[in-house]
C-alpha positions as CSV (number, residue, x, y, z in Angstrom):
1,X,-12.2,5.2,-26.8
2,X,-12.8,4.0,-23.0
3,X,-12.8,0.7,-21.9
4,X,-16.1,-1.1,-22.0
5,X,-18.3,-1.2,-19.2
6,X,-19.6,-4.0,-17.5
7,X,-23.3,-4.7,-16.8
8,X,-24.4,-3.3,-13.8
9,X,-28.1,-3.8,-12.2
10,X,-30.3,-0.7,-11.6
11,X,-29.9,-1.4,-7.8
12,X,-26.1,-1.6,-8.0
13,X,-26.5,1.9,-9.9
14,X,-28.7,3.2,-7.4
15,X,-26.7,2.5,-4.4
16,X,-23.4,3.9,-5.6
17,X,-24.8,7.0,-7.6
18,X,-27.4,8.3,-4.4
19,X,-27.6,5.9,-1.6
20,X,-23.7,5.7,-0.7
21,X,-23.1,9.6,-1.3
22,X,-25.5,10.5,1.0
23,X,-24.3,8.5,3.7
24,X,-20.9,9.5,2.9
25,X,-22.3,13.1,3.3
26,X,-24.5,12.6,6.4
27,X,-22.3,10.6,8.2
28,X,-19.2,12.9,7.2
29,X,-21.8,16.2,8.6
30,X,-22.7,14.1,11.2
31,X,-19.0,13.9,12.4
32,X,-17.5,17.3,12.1
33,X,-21.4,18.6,14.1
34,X,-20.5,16.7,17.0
35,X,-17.0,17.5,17.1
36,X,-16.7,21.0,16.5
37,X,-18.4,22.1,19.5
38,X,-17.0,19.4,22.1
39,X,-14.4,20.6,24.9
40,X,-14.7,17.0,26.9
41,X,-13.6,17.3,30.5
42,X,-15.6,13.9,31.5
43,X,-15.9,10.5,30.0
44,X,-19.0,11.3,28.7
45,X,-17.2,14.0,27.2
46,X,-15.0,11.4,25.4
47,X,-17.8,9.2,24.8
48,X,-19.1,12.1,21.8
49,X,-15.4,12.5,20.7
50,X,-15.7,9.2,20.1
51,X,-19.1,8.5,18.4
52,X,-17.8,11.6,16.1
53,X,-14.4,10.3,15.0
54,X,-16.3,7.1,14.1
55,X,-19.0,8.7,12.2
56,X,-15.9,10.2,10.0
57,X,-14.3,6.9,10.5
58,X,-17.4,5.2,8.8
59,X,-17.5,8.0,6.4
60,X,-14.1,7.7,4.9
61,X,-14.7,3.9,4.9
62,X,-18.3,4.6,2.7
63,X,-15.7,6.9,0.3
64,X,-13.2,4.6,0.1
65,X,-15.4,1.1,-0.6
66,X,-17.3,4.0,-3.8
67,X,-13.8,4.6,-5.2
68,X,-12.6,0.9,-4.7
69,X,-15.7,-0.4,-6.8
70,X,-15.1,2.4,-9.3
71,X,-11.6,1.5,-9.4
72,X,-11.9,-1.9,-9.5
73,X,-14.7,-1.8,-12.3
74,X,-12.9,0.2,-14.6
75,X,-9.9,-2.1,-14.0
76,X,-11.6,-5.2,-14.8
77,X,-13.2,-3.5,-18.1
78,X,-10.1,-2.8,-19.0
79,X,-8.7,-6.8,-18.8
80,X,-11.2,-8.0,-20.5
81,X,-11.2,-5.9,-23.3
82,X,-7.5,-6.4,-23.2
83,X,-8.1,-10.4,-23.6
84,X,-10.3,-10.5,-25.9
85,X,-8.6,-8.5,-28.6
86,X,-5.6,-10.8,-27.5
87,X,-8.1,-13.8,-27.9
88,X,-9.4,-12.1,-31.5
89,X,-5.7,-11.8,-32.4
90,X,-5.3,-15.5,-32.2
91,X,-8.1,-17.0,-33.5
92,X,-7.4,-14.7,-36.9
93,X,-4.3,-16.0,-36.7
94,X,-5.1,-19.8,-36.3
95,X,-7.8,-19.3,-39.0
96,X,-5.0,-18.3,-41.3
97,X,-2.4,-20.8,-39.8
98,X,-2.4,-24.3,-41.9
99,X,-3.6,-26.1,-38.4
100,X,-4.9,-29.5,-38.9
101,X,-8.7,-30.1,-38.3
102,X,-8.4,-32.4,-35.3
103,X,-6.2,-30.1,-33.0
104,X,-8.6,-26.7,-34.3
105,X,-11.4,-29.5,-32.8
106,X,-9.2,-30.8,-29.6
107,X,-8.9,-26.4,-29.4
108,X,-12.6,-26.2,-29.2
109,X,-13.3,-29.0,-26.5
110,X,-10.4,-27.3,-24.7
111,X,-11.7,-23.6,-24.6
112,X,-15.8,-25.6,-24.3
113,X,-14.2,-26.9,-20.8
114,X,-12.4,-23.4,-19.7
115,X,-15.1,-21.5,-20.3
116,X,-18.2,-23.5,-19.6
117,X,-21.3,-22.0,-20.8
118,X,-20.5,-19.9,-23.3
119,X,-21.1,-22.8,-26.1
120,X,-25.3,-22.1,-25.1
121,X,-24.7,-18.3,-27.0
């Protein structure tokens, strides 16, 4: 079973599934065109050296922000599945527990202020 995945909107989906590989792609071509057929002998010479190595520089940096947010996402699915079994784990336990009413209450208020919000679901 693989960790849950978080919502994602159909422009975040979009722009990592086609928008950022094909600017990895052109920028990457891009690149290696201009700098495969350069022999510079002037500064303009160095000037396309230049405007190459950054179009691979900005490639690799399109690559690695795709594989951080992958990364990342996965990562986070993962903790908060993680907590909230940990969080189900407890609260089956304190249900069980002989706990007197007023601290299960004072637990309430508690978690009501941590996590504000989630009393409107």
């Amino acid at each position: 079973m693989g960790a849950p995945r978080l919502p994602e909107t159909r422009r975040q989906r979009f722009f990592f599934a086609v928008f950022l590989p094909l600017s990895v792609l052109a920028n990457l071509s891009l690149g290696l065109l201009i700098l495969t057929g350069l022999h510079p002998e002037t500064w303009p010479g160095w000037l396309e050296v230049g405007t190459g190595a950054l179009c691979c520089v900005i490639a690799g940096w399109l690559a690695a922000a795709a594989w951080s947010k992958s990364y990342w996402h996965r990562s986070m699915a993962r903790q908060v599945a993680t907590w909230r079994r940990i969080a189900d784990a407890f609260f089956i336990w304190v249900e069980d527990a002989p706990v007197p009413p007023e601290a299960l209450h004072s637990l309430k208020i508690s978690l009501e202020e941590a996590v504000p919000g989630s009393e409107r679901r």
